[in-house]
C-alpha positions as CSV (number, residue, x, y, z in Angstrom):
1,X,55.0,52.9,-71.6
2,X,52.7,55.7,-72.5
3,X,50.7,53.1,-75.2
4,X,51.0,50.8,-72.2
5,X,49.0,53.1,-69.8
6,X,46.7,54.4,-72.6
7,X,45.8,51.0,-73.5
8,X,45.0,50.2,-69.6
9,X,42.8,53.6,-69.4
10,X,40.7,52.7,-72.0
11,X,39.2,49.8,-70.7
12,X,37.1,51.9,-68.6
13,X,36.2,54.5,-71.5
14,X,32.8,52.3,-72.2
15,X,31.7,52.3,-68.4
16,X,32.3,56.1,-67.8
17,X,30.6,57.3,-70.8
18,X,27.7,54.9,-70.0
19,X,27.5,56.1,-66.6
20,X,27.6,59.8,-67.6
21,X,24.2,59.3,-70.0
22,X,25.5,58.5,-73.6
23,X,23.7,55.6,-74.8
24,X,24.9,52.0,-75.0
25,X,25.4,52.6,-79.2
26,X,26.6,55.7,-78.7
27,X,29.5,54.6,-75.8
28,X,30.0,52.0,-78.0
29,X,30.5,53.4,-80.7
30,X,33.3,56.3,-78.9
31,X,34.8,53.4,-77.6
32,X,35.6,51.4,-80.9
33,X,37.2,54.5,-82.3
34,X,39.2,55.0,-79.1
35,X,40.5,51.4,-79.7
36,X,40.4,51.7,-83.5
37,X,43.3,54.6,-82.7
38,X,45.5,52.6,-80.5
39,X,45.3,49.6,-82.8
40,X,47.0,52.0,-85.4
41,X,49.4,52.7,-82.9
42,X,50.4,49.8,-81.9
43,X,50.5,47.7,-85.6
44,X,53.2,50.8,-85.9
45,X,55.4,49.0,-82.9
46,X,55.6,46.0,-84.2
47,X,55.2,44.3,-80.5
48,X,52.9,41.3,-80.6
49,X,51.9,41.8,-77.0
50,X,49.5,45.1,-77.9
51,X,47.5,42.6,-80.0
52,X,47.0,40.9,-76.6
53,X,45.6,44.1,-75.2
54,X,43.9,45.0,-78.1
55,X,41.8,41.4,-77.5
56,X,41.6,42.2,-74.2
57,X,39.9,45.7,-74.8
58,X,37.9,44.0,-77.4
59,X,36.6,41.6,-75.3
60,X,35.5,43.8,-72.8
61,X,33.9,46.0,-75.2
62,X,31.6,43.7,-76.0
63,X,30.5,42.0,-73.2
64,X,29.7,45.7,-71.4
65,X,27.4,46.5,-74.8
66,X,25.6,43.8,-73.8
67,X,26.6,40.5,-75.8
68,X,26.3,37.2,-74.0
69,X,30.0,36.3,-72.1
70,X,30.3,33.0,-73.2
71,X,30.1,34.1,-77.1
72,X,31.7,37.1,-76.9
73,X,34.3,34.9,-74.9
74,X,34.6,32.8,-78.3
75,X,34.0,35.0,-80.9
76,X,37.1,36.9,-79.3
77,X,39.5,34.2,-79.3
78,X,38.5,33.2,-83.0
79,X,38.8,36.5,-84.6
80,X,42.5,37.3,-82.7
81,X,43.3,34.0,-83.0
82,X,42.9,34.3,-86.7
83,X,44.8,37.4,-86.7
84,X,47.4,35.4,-84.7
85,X,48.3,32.8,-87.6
86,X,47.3,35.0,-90.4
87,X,50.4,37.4,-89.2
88,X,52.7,34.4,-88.2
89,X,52.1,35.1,-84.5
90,X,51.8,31.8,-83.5
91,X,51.7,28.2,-85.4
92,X,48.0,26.6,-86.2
93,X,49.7,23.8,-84.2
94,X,49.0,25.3,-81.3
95,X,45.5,24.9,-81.2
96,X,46.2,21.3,-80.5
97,X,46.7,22.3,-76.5
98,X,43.2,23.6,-76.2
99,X,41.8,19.7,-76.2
100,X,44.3,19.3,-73.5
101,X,42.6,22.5,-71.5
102,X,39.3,21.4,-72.2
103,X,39.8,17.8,-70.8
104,X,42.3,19.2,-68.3
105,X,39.2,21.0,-66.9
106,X,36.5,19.0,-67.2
107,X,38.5,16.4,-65.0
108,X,38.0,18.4,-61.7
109,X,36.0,16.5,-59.8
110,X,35.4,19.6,-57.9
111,X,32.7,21.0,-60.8
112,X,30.6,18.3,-59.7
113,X,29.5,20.1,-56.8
114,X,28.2,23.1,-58.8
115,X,24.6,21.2,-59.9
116,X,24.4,19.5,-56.3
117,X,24.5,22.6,-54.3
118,X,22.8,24.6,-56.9
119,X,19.8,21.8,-56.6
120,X,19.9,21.8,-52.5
121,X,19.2,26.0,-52.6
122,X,16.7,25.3,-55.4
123,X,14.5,22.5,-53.3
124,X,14.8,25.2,-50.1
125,X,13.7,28.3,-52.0
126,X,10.7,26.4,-54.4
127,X,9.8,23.7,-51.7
128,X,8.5,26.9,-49.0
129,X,11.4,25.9,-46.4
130,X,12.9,29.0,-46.4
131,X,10.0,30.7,-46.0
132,X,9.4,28.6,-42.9
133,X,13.0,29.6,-41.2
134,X,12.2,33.1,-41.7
135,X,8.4,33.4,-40.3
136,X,9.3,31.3,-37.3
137,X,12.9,32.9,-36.4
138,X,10.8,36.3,-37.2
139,X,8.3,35.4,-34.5
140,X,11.5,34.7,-32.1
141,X,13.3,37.8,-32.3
142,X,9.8,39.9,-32.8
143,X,9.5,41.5,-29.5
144,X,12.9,42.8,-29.9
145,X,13.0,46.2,-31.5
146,X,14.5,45.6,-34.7
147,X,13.9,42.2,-34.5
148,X,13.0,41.6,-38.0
149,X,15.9,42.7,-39.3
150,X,18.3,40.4,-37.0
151,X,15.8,37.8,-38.4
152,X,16.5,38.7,-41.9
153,X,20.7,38.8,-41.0
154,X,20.3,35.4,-39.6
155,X,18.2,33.4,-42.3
156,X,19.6,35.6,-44.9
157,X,23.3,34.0,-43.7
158,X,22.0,30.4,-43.1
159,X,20.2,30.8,-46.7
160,X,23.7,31.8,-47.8
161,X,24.8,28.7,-46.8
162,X,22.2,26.7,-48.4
163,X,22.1,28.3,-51.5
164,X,25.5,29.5,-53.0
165,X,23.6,31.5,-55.4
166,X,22.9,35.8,-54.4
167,X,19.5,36.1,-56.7
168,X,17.8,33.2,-55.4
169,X,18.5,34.5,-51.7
170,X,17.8,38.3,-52.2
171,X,14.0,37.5,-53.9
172,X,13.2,35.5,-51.5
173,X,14.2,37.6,-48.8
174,X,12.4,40.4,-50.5
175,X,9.4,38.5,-51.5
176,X,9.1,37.3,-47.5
177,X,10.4,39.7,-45.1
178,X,10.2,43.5,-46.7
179,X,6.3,43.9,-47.1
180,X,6.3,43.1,-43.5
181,X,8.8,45.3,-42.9
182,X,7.3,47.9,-44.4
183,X,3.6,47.2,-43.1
184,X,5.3,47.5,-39.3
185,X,7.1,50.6,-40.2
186,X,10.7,49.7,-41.0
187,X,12.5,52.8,-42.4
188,X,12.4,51.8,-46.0
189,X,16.7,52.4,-46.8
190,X,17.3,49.8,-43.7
191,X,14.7,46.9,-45.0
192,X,16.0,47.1,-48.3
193,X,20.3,47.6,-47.2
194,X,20.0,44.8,-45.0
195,X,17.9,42.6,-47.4
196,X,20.6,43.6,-50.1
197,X,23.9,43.0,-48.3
198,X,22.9,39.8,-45.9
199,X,21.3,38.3,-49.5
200,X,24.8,38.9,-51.2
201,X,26.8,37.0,-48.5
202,X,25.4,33.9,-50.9
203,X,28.9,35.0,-52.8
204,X,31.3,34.3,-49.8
205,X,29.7,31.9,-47.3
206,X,30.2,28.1,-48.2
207,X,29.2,26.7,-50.1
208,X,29.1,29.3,-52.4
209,X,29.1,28.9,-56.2
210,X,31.9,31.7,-56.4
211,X,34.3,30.0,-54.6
212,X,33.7,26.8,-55.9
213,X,34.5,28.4,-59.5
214,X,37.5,30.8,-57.7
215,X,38.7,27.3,-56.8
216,X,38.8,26.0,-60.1
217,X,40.4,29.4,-61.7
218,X,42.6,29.6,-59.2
219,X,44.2,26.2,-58.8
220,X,43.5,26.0,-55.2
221,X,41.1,23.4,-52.7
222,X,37.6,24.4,-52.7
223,X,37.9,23.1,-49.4
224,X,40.0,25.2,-48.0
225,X,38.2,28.7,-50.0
226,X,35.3,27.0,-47.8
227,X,37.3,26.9,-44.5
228,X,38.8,30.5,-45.2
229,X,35.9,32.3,-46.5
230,X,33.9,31.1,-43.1
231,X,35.3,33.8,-40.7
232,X,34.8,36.2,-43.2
233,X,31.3,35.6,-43.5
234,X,30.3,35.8,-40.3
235,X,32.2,38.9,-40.1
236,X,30.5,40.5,-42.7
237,X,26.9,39.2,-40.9
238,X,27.8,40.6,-37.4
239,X,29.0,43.7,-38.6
240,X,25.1,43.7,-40.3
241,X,23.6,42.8,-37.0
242,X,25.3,45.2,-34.6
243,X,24.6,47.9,-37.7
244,X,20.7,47.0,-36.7
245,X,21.4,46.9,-33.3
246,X,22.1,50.6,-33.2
247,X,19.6,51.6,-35.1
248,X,17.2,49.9,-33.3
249,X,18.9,52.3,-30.0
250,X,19.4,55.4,-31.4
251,X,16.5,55.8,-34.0
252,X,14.0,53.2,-32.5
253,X,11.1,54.6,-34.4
254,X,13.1,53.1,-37.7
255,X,13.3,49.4,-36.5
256,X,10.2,48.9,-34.1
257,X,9.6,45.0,-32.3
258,X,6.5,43.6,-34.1
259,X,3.2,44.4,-32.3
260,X,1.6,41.9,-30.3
261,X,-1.3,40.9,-32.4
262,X,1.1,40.0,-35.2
263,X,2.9,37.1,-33.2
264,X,0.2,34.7,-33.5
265,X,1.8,31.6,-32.2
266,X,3.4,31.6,-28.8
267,X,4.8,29.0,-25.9
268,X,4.6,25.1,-26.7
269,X,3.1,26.2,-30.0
270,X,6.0,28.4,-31.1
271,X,8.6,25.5,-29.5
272,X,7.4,22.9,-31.5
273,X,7.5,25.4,-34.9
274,X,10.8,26.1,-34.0
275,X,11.8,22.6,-33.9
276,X,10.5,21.4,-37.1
277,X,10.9,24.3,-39.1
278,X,14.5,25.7,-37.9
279,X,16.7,22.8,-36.5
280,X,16.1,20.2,-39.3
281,X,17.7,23.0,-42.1
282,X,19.9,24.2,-39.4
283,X,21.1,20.1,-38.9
284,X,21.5,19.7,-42.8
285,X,24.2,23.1,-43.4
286,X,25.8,21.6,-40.5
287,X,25.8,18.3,-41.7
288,X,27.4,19.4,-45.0
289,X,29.6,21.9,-44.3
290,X,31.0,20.0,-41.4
291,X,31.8,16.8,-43.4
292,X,33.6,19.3,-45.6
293,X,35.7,21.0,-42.7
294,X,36.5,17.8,-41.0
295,X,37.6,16.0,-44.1
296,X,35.1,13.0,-43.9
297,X,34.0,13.7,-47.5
298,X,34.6,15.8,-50.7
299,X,32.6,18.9,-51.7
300,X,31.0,17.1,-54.1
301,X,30.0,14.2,-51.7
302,X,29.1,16.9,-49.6
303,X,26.1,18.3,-52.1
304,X,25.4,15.2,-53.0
305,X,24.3,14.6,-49.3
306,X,22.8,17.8,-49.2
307,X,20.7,17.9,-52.7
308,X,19.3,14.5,-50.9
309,X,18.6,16.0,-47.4
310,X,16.7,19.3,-48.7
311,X,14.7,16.9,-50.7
312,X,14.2,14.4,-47.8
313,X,13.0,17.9,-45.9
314,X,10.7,18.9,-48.6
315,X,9.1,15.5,-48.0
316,X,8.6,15.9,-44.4
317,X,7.1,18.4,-44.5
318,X,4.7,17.8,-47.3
319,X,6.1,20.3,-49.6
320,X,7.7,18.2,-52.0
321,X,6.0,17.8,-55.8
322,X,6.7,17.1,-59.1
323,X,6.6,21.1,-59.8
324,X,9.0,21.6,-57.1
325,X,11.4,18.9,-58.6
326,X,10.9,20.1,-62.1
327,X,11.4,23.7,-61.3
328,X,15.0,23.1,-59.4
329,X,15.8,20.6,-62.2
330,X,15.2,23.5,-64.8
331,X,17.4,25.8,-62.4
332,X,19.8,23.8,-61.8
333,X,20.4,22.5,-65.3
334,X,20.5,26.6,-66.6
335,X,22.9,27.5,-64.4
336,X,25.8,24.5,-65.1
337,X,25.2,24.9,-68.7
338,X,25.8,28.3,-68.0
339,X,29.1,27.8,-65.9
340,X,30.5,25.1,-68.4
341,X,29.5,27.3,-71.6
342,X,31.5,30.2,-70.0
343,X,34.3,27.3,-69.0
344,X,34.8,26.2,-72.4
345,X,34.9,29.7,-74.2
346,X,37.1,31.2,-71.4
347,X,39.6,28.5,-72.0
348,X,39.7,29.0,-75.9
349,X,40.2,32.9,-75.3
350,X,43.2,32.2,-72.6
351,X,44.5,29.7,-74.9
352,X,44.4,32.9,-77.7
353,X,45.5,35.6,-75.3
354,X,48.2,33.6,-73.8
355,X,49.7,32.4,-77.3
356,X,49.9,36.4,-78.4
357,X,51.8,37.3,-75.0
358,X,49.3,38.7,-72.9
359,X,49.8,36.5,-69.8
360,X,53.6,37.4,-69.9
361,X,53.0,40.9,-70.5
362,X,50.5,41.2,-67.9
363,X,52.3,39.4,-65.0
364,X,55.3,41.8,-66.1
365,X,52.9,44.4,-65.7
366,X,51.1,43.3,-62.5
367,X,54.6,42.8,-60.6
368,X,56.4,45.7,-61.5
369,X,53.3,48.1,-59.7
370,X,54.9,50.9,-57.2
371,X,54.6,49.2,-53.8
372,X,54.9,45.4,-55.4
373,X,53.0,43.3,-53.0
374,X,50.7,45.9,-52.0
375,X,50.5,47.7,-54.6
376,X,49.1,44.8,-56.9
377,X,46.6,43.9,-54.2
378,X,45.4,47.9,-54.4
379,X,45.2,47.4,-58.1
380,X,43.6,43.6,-57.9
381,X,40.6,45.1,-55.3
382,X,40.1,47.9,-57.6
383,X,39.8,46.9,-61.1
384,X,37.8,43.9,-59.7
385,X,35.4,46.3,-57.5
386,X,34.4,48.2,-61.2
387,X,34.1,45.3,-63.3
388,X,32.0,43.6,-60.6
389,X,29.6,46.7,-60.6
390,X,28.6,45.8,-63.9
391,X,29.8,42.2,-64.6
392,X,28.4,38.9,-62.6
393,X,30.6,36.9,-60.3
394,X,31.3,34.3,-63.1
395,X,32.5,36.8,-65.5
396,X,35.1,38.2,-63.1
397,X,36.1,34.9,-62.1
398,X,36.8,33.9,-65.8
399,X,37.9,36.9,-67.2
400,X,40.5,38.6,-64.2
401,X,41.4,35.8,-62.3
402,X,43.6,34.3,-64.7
403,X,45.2,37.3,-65.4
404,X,45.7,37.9,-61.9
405,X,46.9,34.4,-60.9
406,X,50.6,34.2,-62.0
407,X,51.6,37.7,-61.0
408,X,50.1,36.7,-57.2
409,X,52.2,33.7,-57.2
410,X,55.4,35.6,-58.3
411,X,54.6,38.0,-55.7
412,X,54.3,35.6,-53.0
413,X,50.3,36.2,-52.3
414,X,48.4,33.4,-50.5
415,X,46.0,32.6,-53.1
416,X,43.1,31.6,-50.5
417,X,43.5,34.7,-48.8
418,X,43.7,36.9,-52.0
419,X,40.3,35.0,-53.4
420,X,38.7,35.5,-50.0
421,X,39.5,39.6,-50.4
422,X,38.0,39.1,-54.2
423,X,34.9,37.5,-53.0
424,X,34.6,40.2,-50.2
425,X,34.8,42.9,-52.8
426,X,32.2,41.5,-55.3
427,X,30.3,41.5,-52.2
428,X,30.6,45.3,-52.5
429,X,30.3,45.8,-56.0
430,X,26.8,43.5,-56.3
431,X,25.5,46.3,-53.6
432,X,26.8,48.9,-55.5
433,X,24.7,52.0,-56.7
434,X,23.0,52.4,-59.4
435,X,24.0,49.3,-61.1
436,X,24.7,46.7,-58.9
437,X,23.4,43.3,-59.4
438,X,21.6,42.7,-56.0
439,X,19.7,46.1,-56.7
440,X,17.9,44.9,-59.5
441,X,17.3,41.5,-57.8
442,X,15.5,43.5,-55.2
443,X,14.1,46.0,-57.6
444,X,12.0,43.1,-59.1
445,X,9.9,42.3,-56.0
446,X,9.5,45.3,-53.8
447,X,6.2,46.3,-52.6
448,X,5.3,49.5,-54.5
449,X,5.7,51.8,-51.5
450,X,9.4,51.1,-51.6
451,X,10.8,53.8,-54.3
452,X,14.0,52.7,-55.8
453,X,15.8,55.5,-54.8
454,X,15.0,54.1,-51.0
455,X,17.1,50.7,-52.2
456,X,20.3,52.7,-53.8
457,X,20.2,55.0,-50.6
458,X,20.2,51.9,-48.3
459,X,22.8,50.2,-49.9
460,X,25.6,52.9,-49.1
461,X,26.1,52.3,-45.1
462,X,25.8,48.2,-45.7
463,X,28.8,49.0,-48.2
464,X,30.6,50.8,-45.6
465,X,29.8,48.0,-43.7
466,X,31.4,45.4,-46.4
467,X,34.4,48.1,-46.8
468,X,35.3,47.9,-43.0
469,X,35.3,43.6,-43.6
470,X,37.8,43.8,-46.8
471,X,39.8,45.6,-44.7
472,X,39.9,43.4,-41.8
473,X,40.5,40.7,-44.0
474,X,43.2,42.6,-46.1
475,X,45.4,43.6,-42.9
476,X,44.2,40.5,-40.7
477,X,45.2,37.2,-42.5
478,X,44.3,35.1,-39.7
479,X,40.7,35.4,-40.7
480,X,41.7,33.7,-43.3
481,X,44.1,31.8,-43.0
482,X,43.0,30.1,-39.0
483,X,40.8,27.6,-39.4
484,X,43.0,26.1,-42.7
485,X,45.9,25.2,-40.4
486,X,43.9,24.7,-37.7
487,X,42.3,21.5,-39.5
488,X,45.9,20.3,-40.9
């Protein structure tokens, strides 16, 4: 038990000497000995499992020095898996299943809705159609102090839900809303925290990316992930808003209402903007995700309709073009190479780590916690809020999930509910300083009155925020779990 724990611990040894200002060699470098060490130990005990863990470790070694996932996915599973049949582990005849995986998982029907929603947030972000929804639902809300910001919470969420994908929102968000934030004397920490968090809901609101991969990992209906991670998300945006909302009361200096001279378009004018520039985007997520809720169609129908519809936008309002096209295209086509690279490579690892006993040891592991049920949902949120601070949703999805999967289902965990709470907490861990994804994102754009230090600092209270949702979710099911059996 005490290699067991040691084993365990030293997963994080690369991430905490990182963090505490050794260089990525150097961490490296401690860490390889560290494993090198408990290698020794565990050849000595003769237990094939501890090769599992070793590959484990391994695997994780590499992918926080830097190497790309998907290889160090593969190069993993061929070097154990080597070891495996070198040492009489496991048969070279096993290797026959992993045809059976990879076909197994390229039949989900379900992966076809990564391109089509991934092209539908591509045509709004390159076509200038977000940028519309946010100047016009700016000039709304702009003679309300903090006004800006309630814009940015509620484009930021209906971008969510036209995106799926967290960079894509938080840049344009940043690009459109924070040098006017700043230029009308936002506090700094409270343009970037709420440009941050209410970009990162991309993760969790349908029809996110994440869940449609969750849904995959997990065995579950990307439908229902959709219906149960709805609440959730609109939690998570309200709590945002009323966050704004008492700013904008007790420190009214911080959130101002735009001046007078800066809301150039007013009465029919700012009617008829309204109506073609927020209802017709408004119509198509509703469209969408309602033909998903009710049934009438498939996910993948579903961004099949609305890769069409953000096109047929773009054309109406004259900002379709070949460059448009060929830039989604390009996007689109990176990112499902990307998720079926990762898909193929994960599956050859699992197919490795599973044949050497680490799914069996780890479910042993997982179910025997102090507090069962609750104690392996402590243990779930926390080792997935530290790899998410320095791993990307896909990575978590492929790497713990799995793992996490069959001791959930011994223990009698609604699998929707627990991937909700997973998506909730990458939420956090994307916002989460100095390292987290969103920063960066954010980082990349800002005006250069914004110091950085101004975006870490206004991260913490929208992670407070996100802290107070998980933990709605965690002790209120319902949020969940409501609209699911409300549809049948």
């Amino acid at each position: 038990m005490v290699l067991q724990w040691l084993a365990l611990a030293s997963l994080l040894l690369f991430p905490i000497l990182w963090r505490r200002g050794y260089s990525a060699l150097r961490a490296y470098n401690m860490t390889a000995l560290a494993f090198g060490i408990i290698g020794v130990l565990i050849a000595l005990t003769q237990d094939p499992r501890w090769y599992a863990i070793v590959m484990f470790d391994f695997f994780l070694t590499l992918i926080l020095s830097g190497y790309p996932v998907a290889f160090s996915f593969a190069g993993t599973g061929i070097l154990f898996g080597a070891i495996g049949i070198a040492t009489g582990l496991f048969p070279f005849t096993r290797l026959i299943l992993l045809q059976n995986r990879w076909f197994g998982s390229m039949s989900d029907f379900t992966l076809l809705a990564i391109p089509f929603f991934v092209f539908m947030g591509a045509v709004f972000e390159k076509s200038g159609l977000a940028e519309e929804l946010l100047t016009t639902i700016g000039i709304l809300l702009g003679p309300v102090r903090g006004g800006v910001a309630l814009a940015v919470v509620i484009v930021g969420t209906l971008l969510a839900a036209a995106t799926g994908v967290v960079a894509a929102t938080v840049i344009v968000m940043g690009i459109l809303s924070l040098p006017i934030m700043v230029r009308y004397g936002y506090e700094h920490k409270l343009a970037t925290g709420i440009i941050i968090s209410t970009g990162t809901l991309a993760q969790l609101l349908p029809p996110s990316l994440v869940l449609v991969v969750l849904s995959d990992q997990v065995g579950v209906s990307v439908g229902d992930l959709f219906l149960g991670a709805l609440i959730p998300g609109l939690i998570l945006a309200l709590l945002y808003a009323l966050y704004v909302i008492y700013v904008a009361i007790v420190r009214p200096e911080d959130a101002p209402a735009l001046p007078l001279e800066a809301r150039t378009i007013k009465g029919w004018a700012l009617a008829r903007k309204t109506l073609v520039s927020v209802v017709p985007p408004l119509f198509l997520i509703f469209l969408v995700l309602g033909s998903i809720f009710t049934g009438r169609a498939t996910p993948t129908e579903s961004g099949a309709v609305g890769a069409a519809g953000a096109c047929l936008l773009a054309i109406l309002n004259k900002n379709m073009s070949w460059q448009v096209l060929k830039t989604a295209g390009r996007q689109t086509a990176n990112i499902t190479a990307l998720v079926l690279m990762i898909l193929f490579c994960s599956t050859f690892f699992g197919l490795i780590f599973d044949q050497l006993g680490g799914q069996r040891f780890a479910k042993e592991l997982l179910t025997s916690l102090p507090g069962g049920f609750w104690g392996f949902i402590i243990v779930a949120n926390i080792a997935v809020f530290l790899l998410g601070i320095n791993l990307e949703f896909l990575e978590i999805s492929f790497i713990v999930m799995p793992i996490f999967i069959p001791a959930a289902i011994e223990l009698g965990v609604d699998l929707v509910w627990f991937s909700v709470m997973m998506a909730i907490n990458l939420n956090m861990a994307f916002i989460s300083p100095p390292v987290g994804f969103s920063l960066f994102y954010l980082q990349s754009v800002k005006p250069d009155e914004v110091e950085t230090s101004d975006i870490h600092k206004g991260a913490i209270p929208f992670m407070v925020l996100q802290g107070v949702g998980l933990l709605i979710v965690m002790f209120v099911p319902s949020t969940v779990t409501w609209l699911i059996e409300l549809s049948g």
